[in-house]
C-alpha positions as CSV (number, residue, x, y, z in Angstrom):
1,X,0.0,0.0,0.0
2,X,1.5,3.4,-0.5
3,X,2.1,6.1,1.6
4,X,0.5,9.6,1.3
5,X,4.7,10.7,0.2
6,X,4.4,7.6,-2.4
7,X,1.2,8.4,-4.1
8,X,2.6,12.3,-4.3
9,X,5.3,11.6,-5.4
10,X,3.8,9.0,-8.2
11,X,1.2,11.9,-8.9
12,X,4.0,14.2,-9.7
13,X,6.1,11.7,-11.6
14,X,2.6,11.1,-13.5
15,X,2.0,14.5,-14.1
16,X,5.6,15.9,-15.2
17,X,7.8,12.8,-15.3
18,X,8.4,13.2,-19.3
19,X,10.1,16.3,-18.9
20,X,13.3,16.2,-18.6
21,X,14.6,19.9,-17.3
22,X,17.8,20.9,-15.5
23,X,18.3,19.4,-11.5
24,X,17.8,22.8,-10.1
25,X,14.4,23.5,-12.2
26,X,13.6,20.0,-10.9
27,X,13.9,21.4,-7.2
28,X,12.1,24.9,-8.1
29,X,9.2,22.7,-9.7
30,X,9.0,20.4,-6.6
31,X,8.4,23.1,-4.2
32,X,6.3,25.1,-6.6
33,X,4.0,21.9,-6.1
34,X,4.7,21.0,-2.7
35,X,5.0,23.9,-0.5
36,X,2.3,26.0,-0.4
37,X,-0.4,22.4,-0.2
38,X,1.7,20.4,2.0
39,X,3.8,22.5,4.1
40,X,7.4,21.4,5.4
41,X,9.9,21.1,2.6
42,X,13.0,22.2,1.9
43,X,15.4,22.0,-1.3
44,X,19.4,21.0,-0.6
45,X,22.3,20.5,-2.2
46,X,23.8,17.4,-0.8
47,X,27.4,15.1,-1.7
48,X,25.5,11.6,-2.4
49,X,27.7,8.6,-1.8
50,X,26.3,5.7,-2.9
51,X,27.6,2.4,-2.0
52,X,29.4,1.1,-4.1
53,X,29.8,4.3,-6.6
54,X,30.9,7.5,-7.2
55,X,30.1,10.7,-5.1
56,X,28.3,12.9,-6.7
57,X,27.1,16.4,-6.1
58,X,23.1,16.6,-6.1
59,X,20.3,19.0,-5.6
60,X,17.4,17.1,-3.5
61,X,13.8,17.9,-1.8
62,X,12.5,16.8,1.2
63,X,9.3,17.0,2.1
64,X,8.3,16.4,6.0
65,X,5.0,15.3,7.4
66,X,4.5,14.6,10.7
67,X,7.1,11.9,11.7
68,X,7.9,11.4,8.1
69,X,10.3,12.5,5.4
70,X,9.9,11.9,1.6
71,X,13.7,12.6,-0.1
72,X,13.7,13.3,-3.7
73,X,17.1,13.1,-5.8
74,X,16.5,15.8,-8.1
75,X,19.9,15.2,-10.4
76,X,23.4,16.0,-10.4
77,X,24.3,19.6,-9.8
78,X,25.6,20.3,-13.5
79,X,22.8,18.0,-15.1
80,X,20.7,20.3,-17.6
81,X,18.0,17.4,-18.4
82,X,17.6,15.3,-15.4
83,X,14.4,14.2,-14.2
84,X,13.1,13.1,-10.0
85,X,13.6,10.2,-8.7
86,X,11.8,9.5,-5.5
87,X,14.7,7.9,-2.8
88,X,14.5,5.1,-0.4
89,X,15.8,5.3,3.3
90,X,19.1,3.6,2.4
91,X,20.1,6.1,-0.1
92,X,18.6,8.9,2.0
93,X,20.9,8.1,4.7
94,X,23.9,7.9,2.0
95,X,23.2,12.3,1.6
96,X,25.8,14.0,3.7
97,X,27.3,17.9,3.6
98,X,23.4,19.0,3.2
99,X,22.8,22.6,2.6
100,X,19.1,24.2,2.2
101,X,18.9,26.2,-0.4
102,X,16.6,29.0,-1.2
103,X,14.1,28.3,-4.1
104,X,11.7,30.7,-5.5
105,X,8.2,29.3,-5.6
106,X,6.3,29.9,-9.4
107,X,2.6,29.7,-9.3
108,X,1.5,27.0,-10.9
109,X,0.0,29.3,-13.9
110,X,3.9,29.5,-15.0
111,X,5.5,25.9,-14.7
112,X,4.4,25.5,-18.9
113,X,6.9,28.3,-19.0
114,X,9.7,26.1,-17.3
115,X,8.8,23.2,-19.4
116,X,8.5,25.5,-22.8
117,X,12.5,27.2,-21.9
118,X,13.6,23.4,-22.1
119,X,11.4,22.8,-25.6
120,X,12.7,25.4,-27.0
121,X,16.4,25.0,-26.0
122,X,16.2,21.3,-27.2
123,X,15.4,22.4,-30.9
124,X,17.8,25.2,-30.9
């Protein structure tokens, strides 16, 4: 059964998973989303160090509910067509050096325009 994070997340993934836009845009879109329905979330900048792999310098989102957090791996800090990836608990607890970062909120009338900067890029 999924969790009220899961089916959010899965919403969102639903709803804007095809486009692929750069990691920060990815954070900005999340909290566009998320903040002013849901309440405690911050964007980060984090070192990820997978087991097994390669750190890598990310931008995230968490979202906190009661005694909850959902972490979402938005891409790699230079990545200019990433998409979100929700994360589990092990790679959550892989995140060290996290920094909040300030995001401006759109309204939701202007995420096309985020989208339509990427379109148009692409075919330039």
């Amino acid at each position: 059964m999924e969790t009220k994070f899961e089916a959010l997340c899965t919403n969102l993934k639903q709803a804007f998973g095809h486009q692929r836009i750069s990691a920060a845009d990815n954070v900005k879109l999340l909290a566009s989303v998320i903040q002013p329905q849901y309440g405690e979330s911050f964007g980060f900048k984090a070192l990820y160090l997978p087991k097994n792999d390669q750190a890598q310098e990310i931008y995230g989102f968490c979202w906190k509910h009661e005694a909850q957090s959902l972490w979402i791996h938005c891409g790699a800090v230079n990545c200019y067509s990433s998409h979100f990836e929700l994360m589990n608990l092990n790679q959550a607890a892989d995140l060290q050096q996290i920094e909040v970062i300030e995001i401006p909120l759109l309204p939701i009338e202007q995420l096309h325009l985020l989208f339509m900067q990427y379109a148009h890029f692409d075919h330039c």
